[in-house]
MARKOLZA-937267 format. One record per residue (C-alpha): residue number from 1; residue in one letter; x, y, z. Coordinates in nm, 2 decimals. Example, Ala and Ser with C-alpha at 12.3 -4.5 7.8 and 13.67 -1.06 7.14 Angstrom:
# residues 2
+-------+------+--------+--------+--------+
: numar : dolo :     xx :     yy :     zz :
+-------+------+--------+--------+--------+
:     1 :    A :   1.23 :  -0.45 :   0.78 :
:     2 :    S :   1.37 :  -0.11 :   0.71 :
+-------+------+--------+--------+--------+
//
This chain:
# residues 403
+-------+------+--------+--------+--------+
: numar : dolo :     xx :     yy :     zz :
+-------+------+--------+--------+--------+
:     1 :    X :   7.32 :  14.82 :   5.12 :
:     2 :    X :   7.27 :  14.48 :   5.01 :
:     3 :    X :   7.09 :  14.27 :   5.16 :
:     4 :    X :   6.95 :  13.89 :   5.16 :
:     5 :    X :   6.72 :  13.77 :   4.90 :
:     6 :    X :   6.32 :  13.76 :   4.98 :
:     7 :    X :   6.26 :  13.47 :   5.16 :
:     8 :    X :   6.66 :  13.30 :   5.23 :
:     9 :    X :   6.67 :  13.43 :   5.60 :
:    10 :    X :   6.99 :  13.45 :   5.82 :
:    11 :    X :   7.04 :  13.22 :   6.15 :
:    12 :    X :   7.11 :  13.37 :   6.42 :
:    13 :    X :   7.17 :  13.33 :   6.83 :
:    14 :    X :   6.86 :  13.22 :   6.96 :
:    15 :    X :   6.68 :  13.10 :   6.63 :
:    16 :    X :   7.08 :  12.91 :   6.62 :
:    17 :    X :   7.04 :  12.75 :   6.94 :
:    18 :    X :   6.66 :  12.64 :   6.87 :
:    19 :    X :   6.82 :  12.49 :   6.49 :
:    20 :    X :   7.13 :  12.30 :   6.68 :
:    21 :    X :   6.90 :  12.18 :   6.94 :
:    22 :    X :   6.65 :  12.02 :   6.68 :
:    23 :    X :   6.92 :  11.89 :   6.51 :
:    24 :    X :   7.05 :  11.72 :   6.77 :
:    25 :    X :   6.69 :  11.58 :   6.88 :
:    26 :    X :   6.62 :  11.43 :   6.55 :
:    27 :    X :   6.94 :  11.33 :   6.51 :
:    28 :    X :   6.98 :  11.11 :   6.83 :
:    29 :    X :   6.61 :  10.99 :   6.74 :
:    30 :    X :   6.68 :  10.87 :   6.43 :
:    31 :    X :   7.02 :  10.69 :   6.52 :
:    32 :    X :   6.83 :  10.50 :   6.85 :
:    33 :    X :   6.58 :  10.40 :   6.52 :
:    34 :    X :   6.95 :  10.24 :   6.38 :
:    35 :    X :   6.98 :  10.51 :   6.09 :
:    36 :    X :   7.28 :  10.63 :   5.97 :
:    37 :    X :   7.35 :  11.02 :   5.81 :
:    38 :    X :   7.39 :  11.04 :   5.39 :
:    39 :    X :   7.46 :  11.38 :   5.28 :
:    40 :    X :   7.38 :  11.43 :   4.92 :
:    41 :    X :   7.44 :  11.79 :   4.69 :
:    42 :    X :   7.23 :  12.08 :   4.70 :
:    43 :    X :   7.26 :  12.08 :   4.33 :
:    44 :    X :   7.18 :  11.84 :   4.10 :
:    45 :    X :   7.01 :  11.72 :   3.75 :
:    46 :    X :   6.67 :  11.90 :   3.66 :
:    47 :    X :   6.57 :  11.57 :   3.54 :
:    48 :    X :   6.62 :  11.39 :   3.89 :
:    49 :    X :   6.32 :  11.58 :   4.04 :
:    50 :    X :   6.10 :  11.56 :   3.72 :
:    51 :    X :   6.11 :  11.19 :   3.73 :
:    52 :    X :   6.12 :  11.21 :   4.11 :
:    53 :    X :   5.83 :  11.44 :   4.22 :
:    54 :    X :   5.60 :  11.43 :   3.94 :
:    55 :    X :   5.57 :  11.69 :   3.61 :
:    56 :    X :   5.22 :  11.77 :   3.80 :
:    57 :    X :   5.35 :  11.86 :   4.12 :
:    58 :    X :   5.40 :  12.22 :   4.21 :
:    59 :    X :   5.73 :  12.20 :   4.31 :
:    60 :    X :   5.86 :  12.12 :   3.95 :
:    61 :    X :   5.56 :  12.31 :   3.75 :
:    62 :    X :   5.63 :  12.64 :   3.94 :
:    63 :    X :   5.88 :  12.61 :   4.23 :
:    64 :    X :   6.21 :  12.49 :   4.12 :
:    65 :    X :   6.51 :  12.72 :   4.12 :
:    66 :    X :   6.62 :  12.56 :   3.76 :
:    67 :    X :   6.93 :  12.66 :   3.57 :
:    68 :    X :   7.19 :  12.59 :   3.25 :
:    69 :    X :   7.50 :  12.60 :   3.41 :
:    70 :    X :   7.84 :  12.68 :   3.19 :
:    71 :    X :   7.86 :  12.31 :   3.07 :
:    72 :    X :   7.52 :  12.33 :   2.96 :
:    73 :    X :   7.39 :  12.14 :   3.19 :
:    74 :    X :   7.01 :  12.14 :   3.32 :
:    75 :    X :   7.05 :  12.15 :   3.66 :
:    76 :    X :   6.86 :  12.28 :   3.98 :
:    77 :    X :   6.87 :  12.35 :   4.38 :
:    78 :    X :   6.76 :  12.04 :   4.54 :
:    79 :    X :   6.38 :  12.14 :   4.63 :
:    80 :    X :   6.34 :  11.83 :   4.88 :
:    81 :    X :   6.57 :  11.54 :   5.01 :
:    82 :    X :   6.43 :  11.22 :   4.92 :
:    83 :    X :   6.51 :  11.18 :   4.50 :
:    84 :    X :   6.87 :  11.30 :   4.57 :
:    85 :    X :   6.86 :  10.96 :   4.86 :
:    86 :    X :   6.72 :  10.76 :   4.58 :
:    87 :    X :   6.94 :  10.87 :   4.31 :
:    88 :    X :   7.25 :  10.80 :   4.53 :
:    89 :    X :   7.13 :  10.52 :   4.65 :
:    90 :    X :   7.11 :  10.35 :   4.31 :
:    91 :    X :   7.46 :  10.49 :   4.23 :
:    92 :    X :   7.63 :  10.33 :   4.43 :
:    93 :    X :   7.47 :  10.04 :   4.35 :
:    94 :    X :   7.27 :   9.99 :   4.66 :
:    95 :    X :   7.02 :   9.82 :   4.54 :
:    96 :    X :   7.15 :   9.55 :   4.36 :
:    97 :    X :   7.34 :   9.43 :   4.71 :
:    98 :    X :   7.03 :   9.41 :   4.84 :
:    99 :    X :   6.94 :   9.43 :   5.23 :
:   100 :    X :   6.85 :   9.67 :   5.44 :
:   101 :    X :   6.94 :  10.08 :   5.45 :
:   102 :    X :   6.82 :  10.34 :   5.64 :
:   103 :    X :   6.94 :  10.69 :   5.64 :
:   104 :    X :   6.90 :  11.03 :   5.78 :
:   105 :    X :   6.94 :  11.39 :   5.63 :
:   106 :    X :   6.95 :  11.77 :   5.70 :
:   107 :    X :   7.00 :  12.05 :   5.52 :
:   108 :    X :   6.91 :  12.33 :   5.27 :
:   109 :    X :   6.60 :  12.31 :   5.03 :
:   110 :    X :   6.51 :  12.55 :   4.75 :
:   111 :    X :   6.17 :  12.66 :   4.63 :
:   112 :    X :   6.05 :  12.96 :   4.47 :
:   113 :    X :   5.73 :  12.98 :   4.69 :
:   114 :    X :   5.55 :  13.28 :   4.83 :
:   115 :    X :   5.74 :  13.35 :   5.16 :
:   116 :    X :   5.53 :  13.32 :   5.49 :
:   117 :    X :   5.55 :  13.25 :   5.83 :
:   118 :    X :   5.72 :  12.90 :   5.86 :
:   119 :    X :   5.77 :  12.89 :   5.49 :
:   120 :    X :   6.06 :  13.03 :   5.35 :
:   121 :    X :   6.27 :  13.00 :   4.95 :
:   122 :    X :   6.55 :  12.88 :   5.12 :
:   123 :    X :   6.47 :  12.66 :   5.40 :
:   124 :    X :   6.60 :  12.34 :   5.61 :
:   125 :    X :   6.46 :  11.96 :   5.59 :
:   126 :    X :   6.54 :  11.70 :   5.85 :
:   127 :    X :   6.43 :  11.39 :   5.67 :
:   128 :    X :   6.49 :  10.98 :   5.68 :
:   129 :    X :   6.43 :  10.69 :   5.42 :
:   130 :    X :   6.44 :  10.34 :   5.45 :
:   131 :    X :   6.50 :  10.10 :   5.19 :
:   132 :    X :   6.48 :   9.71 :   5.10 :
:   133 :    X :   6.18 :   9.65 :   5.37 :
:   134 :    X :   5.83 :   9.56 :   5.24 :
:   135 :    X :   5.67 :   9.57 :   5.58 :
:   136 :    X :   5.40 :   9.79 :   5.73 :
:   137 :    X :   5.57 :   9.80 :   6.08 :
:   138 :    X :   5.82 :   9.99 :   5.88 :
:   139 :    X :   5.60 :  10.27 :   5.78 :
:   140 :    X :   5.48 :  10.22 :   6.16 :
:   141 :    X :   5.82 :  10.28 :   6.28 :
:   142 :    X :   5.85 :  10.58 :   6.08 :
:   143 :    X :   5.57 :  10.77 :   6.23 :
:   144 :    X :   5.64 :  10.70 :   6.59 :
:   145 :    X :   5.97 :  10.82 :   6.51 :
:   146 :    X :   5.83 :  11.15 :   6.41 :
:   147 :    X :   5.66 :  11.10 :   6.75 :
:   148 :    X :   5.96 :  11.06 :   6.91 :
:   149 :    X :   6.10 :  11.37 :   6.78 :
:   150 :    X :   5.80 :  11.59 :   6.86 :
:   151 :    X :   5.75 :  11.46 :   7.20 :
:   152 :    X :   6.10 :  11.51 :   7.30 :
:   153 :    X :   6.07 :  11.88 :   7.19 :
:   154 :    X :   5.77 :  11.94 :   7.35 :
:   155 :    X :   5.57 :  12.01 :   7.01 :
:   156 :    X :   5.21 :  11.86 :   7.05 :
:   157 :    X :   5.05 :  11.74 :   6.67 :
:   158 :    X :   4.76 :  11.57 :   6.54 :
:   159 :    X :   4.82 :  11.28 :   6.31 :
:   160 :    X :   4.62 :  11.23 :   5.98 :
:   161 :    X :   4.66 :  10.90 :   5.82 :
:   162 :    X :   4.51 :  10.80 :   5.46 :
:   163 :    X :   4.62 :  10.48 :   5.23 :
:   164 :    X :   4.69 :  10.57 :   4.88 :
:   165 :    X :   4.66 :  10.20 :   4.72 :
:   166 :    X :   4.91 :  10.07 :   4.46 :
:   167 :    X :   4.91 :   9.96 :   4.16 :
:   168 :    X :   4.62 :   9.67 :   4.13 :
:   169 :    X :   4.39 :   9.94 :   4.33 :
:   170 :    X :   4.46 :  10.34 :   4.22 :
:   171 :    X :   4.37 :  10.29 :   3.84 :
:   172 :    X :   4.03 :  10.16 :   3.89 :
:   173 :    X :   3.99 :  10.43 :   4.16 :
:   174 :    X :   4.17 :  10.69 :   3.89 :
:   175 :    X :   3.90 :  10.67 :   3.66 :
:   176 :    X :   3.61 :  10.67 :   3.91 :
:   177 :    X :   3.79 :  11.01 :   4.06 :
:   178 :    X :   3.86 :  11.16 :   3.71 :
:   179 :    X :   3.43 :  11.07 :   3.56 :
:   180 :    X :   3.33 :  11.26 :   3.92 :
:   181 :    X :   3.56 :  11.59 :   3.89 :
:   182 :    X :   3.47 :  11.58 :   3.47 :
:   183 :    X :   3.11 :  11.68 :   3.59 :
:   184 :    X :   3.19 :  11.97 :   3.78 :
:   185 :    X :   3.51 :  12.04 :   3.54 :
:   186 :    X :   3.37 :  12.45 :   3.45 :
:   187 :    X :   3.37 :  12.49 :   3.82 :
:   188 :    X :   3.71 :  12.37 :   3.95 :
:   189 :    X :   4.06 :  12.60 :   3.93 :
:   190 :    X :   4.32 :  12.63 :   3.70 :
:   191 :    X :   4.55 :  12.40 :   3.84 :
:   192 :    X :   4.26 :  12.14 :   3.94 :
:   193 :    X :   4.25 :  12.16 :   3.53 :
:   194 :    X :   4.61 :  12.08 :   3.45 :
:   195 :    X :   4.66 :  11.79 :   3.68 :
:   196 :    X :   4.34 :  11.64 :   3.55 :
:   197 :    X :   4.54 :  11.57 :   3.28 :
:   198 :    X :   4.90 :  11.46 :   3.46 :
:   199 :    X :   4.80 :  11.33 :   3.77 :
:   200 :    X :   4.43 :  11.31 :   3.89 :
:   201 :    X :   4.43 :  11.22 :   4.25 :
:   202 :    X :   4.64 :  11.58 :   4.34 :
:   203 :    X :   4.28 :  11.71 :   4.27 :
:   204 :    X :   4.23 :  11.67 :   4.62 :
:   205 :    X :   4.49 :  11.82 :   4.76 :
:   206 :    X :   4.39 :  12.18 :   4.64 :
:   207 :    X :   4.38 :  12.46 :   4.86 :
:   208 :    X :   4.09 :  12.63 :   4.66 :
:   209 :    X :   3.78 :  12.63 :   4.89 :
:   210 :    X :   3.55 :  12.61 :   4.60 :
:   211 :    X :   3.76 :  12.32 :   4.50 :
:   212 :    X :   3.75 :  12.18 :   4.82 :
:   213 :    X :   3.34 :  12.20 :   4.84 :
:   214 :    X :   3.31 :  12.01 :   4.49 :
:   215 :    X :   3.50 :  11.77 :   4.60 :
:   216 :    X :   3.31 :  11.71 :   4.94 :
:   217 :    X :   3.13 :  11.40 :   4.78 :
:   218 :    X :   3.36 :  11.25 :   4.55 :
:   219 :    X :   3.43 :  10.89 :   4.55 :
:   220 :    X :   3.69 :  10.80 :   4.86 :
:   221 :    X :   4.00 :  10.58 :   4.78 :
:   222 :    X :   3.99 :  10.40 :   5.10 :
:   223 :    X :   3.64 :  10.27 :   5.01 :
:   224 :    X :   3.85 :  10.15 :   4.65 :
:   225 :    X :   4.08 :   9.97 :   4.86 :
:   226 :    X :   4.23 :   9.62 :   4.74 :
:   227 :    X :   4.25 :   9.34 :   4.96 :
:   228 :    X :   4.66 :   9.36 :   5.04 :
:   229 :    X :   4.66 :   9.77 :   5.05 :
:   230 :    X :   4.32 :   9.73 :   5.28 :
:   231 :    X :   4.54 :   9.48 :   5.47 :
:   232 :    X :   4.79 :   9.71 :   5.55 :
:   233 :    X :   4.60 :  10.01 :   5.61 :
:   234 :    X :   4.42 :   9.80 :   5.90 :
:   235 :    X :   4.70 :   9.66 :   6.07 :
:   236 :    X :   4.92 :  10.01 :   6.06 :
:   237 :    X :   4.66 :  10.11 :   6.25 :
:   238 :    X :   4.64 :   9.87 :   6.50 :
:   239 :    X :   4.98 :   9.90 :   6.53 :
:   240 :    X :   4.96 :  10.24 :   6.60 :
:   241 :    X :   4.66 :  10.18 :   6.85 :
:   242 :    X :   4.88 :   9.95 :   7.04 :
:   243 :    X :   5.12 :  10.15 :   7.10 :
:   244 :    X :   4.93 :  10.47 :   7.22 :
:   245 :    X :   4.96 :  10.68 :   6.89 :
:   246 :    X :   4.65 :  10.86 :   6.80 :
:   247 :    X :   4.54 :  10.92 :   6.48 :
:   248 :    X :   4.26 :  11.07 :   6.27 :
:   249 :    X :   4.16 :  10.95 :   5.92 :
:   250 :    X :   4.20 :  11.22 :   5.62 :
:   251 :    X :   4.07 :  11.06 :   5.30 :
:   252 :    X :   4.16 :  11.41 :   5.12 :
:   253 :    X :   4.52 :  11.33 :   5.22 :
:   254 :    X :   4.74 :  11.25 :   4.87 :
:   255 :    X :   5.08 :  11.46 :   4.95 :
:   256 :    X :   5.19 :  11.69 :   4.77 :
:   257 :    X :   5.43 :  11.43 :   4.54 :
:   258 :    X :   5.40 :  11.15 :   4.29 :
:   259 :    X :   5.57 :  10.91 :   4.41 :
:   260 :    X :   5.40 :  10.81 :   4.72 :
:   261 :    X :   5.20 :  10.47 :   4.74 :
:   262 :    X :   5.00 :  10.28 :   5.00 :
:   263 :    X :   5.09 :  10.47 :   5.40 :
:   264 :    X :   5.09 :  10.83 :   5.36 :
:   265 :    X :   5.05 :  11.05 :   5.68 :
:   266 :    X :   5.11 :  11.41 :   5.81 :
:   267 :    X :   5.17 :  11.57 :   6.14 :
:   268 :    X :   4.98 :  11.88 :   6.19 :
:   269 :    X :   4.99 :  12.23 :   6.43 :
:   270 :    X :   4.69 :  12.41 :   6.57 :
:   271 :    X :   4.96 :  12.65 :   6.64 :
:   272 :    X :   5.09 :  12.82 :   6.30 :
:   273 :    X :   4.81 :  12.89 :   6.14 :
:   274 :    X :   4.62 :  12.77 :   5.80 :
:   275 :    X :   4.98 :  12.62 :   5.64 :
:   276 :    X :   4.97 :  12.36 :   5.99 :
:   277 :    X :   5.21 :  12.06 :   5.83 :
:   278 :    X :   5.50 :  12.00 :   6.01 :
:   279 :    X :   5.60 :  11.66 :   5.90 :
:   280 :    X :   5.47 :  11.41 :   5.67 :
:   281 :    X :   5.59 :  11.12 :   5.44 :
:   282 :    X :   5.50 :  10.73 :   5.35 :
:   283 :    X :   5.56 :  10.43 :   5.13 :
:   284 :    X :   5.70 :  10.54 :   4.76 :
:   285 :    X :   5.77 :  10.17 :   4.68 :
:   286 :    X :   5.81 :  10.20 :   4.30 :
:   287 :    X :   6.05 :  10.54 :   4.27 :
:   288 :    X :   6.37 :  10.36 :   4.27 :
:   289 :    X :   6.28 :  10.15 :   3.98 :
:   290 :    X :   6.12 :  10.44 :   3.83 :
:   291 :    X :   6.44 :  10.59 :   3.86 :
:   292 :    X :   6.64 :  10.34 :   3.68 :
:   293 :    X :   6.72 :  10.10 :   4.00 :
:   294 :    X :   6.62 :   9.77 :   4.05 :
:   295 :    X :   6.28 :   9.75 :   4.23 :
:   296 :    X :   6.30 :   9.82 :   4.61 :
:   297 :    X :   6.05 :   9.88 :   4.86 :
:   298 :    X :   6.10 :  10.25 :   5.04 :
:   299 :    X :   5.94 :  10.45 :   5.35 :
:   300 :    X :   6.09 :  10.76 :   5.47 :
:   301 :    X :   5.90 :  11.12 :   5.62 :
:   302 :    X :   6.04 :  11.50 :   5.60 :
:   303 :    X :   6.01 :  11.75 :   5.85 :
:   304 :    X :   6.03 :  12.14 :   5.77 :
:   305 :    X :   6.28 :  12.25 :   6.05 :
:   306 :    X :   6.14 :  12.64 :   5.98 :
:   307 :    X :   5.85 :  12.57 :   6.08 :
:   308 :    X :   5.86 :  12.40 :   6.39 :
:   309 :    X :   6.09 :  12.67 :   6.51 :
:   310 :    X :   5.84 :  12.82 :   6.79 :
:   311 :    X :   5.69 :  12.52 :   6.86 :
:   312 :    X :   6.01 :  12.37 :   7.02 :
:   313 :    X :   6.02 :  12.39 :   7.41 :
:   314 :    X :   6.37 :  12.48 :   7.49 :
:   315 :    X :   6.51 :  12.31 :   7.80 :
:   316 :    X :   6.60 :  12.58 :   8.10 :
:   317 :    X :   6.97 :  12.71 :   8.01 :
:   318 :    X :   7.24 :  12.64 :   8.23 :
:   319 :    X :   7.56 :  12.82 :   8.27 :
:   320 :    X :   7.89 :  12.63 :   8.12 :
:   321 :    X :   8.22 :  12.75 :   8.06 :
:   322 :    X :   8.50 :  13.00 :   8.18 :
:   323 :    X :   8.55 :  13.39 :   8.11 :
:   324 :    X :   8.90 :  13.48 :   8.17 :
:   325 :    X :   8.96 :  13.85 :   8.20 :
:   326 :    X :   9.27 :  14.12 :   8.23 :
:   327 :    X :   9.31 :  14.39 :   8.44 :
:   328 :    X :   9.64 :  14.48 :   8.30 :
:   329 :    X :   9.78 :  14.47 :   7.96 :
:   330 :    X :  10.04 :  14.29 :   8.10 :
:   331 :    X :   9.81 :  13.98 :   8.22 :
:   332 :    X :   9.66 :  13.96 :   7.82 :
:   333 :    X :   9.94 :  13.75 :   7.77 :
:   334 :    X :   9.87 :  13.53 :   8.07 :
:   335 :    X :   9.49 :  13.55 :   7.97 :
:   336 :    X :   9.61 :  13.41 :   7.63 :
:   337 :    X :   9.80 :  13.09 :   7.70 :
:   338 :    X :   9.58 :  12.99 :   8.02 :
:   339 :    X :   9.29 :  13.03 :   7.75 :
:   340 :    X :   9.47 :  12.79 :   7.49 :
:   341 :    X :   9.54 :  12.54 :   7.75 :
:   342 :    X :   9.21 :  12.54 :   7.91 :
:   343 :    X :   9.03 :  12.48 :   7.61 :
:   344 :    X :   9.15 :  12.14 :   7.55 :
:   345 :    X :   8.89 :  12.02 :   7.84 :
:   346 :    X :   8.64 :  12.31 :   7.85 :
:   347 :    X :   8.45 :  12.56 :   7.68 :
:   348 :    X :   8.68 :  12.94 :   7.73 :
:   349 :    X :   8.59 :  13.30 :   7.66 :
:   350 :    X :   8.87 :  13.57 :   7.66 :
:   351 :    X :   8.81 :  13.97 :   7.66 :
:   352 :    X :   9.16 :  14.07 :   7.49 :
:   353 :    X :   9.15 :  14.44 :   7.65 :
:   354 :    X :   9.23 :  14.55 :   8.01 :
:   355 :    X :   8.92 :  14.63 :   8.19 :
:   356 :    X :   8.84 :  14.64 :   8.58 :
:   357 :    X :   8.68 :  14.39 :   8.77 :
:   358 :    X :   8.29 :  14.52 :   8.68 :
:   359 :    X :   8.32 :  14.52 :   8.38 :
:   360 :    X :   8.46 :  14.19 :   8.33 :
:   361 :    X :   8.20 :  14.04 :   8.54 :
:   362 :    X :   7.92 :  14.20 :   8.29 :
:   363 :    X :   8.01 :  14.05 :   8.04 :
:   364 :    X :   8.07 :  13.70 :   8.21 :
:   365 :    X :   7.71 :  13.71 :   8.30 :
:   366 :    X :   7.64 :  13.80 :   8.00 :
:   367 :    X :   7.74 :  13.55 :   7.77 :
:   368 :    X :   7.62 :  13.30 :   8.00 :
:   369 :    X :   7.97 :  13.11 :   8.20 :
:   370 :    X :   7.94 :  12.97 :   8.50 :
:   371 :    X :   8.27 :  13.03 :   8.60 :
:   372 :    X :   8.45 :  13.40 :   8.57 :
:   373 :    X :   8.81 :  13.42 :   8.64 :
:   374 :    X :   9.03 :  13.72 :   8.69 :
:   375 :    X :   9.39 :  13.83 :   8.67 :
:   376 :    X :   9.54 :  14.16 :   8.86 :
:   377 :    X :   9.87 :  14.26 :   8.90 :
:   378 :    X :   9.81 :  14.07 :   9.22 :
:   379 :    X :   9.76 :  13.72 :   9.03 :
:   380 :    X :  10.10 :  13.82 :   8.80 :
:   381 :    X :  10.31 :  13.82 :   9.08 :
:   382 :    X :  10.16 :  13.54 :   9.26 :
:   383 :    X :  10.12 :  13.31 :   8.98 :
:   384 :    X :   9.76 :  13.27 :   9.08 :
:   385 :    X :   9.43 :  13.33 :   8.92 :
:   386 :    X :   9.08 :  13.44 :   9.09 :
:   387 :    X :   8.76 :  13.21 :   9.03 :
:   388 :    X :   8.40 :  13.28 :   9.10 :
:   389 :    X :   8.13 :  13.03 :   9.06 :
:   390 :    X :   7.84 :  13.26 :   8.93 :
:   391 :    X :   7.60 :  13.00 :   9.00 :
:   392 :    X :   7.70 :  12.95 :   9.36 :
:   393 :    X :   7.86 :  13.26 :   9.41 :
:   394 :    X :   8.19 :  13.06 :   9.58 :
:   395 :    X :   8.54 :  13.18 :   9.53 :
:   396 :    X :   8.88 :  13.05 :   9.54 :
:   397 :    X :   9.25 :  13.18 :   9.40 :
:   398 :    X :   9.46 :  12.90 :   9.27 :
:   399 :    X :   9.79 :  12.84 :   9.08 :
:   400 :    X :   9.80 :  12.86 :   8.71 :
:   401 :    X :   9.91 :  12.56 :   8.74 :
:   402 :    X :   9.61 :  12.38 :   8.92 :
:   403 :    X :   9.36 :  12.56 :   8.69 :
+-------+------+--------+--------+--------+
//
């Protein structure tokens, strides 16, 4: 038998209904926010995320799902959303017309990853990036968005909030980070090693706990701080403060990216264990020059939909819809074209075999109608059809004609 590959899972009724129902939550956030949906390939240029995420990065180190395709091309899955944004963005020349843009996304990422709970190879991003604002309210607007989303699925979350400086603040900080981690440099991991070299700050983002420990007392960016980024950083949060978002400082907090500058933040779960991210994003103000496009200032956040499956508090199901049933073989027909007219209004379910009354009625329970309708030999030669509210229990026979 074959069967799915490790870690790209099937969805399926309820885990369906929970997927469509975020969906359409974070979509109807997101457009009340005034952003609009962009849908860019699954597949594209290796070279697009090496740029993009960083050479250091796990994602493009160990994660990608990489390939030459028959025109010899270096290509790969898309393993997140926002460089695909970016890169279509800049082709169609977006950011030479200036202005403002602000998009929305959903769909498939790849990553060759260890599967776990919440954490899959294939999995599904909802995600949003703004471009052409240099404001902090932006990046302010992008986390009570997240909010937004969370509240309204009834998904509680801690925020964590750190500043990353830019460039007049990070290199000076760079080299005080890189002197402090050289002392301990026999004691740290392999990785902490490598990205040493490629991209020093990830250092603290390492999952090792000996890591972690070493790390305890080195030197914190926000006490590196220029004046502008330091700026910023205070009046996000007083932003935040006056609009009742709470939030708790994580100086540890770099993302797990290289393109990310000044805000960054993540939402968290005490609820799914040590991997407890379940959205996070901030400012990445240099990637679409870095990527060839004139320079324009960028926000945006991601949200793993996978893993805020169980969190999400589904709202009490109602019944909707008609079951039309036959009791003869010759009321299938009837069934049929009641059926195809019906569903020009409302949501219809038809059972195309002859079965009696109980039966019927089983099975309109239990796909979940609210109304079940019969037709007998009776209803042929009457030209009516039975209807029973299953919510009410009410009934009333009618013409054809009326229904």
């Amino acid at each position: 038998m074959i069967k799915s590959l490790r870690g790209m899972n099937d969805i399926l009724s309820e885990d369906y209904e929970r997927f469509t129902y975020f969906i359409k939550i974070a979509t109807n956030v997101a457009q009340r926010y005034g952003f609009h949906f962009i849908e860019t390939p699954l597949l594209e240029e290796t070279a697009l995320f090496k740029r993009s995420v960083g050479e250091s990065s796990d994602i493009v180190g160990k994660e990608m799902y990489q390939f030459i395709d028959k025109g010899d091309n270096d290509v790969c899955l898309r393993p997140e959303g926002t460089a695909g944004v970016v890169r279509a963005f800049i082709q169609k020349k977006l950011d030479k017309a200036g202005g403002i843009h602000r998009y929305f996304y959903h769909g498939s990422m790849f990553r060759y990853e260890r599967p776990q709970k919440g954490r899959l190879r294939q999995f599904h991003q909802f995600g949003v990036e703004s471009f052409g604002v240099d404001s902090v309210y932006e990046d302010a607007a992008m986390i009570m968005m997240v909010s937004d989303i969370l509240k309204e699925l009834g998904i509680g979350y801690r925020l964590q909030l750190n500043s990353l400086g830019d460039n007049n603040c990070m290199p000076s900080y760079r080299t005080k980070l890189i002197n402090f981690v050289k002392e301990c440099k026999d004691d740290i991991c392999k990785d902490c090693t490598r990205r040493l070299d490629t991209n020093p700050i990830r250092v603290l983002d390492c999952k090792n706990e000996k890591c972690q420990t070493l790390y305890k007392n080195a030197p914190k960016l926000l006490n590196c701080l220029c004046d502008s980024c330091e700026d910023d950083f205070t009046s996000l949060k007083k932003i935040l403060q006056n609009n009742g978002i709470e939030y708790e400082i994580d100086t540890n907090l770099v993302r797990g990216l290289d393109y990310y500058s000044k805000t960054a933040f993540e939402f968290v779960s005490d609820n799914i264990g040590s991997q407890s991210a379940i959205a996070g994003g901030g400012r990445y103000d240099k990637l679409v020059e870095f990527l060839d496009g004139r320079p324009t200032p960028a926000v945006g956040f991601a949200m793993g939909i996978e893993r805020l499956m169980e969190l999400i508090v589904m709202p009490k199901r109602s019944r909707e819809g008609y079951y039309i049933g036959a009791m003869d073989e010759e009321a299938i027909d009837i069934v049929m074209s009641l059926a195809h007219k019906k569903r020009k209004t409302d949501k219809v379910i038809i059972d195309y075999k002859a079965k009696n009354f109980k039966n019927h009625i089983k099975n309109a329970d239990k796909v979940g109608v609210k109304y079940f309708c019969i037709i007998g030999s009776n209803e042929i030669q009457s030209g009516n059809i039975t209807i029973k509210n299953l919510d009410d229990k009410t009934e009333q026979i009618i013409k054809h004609e009326e229904f």
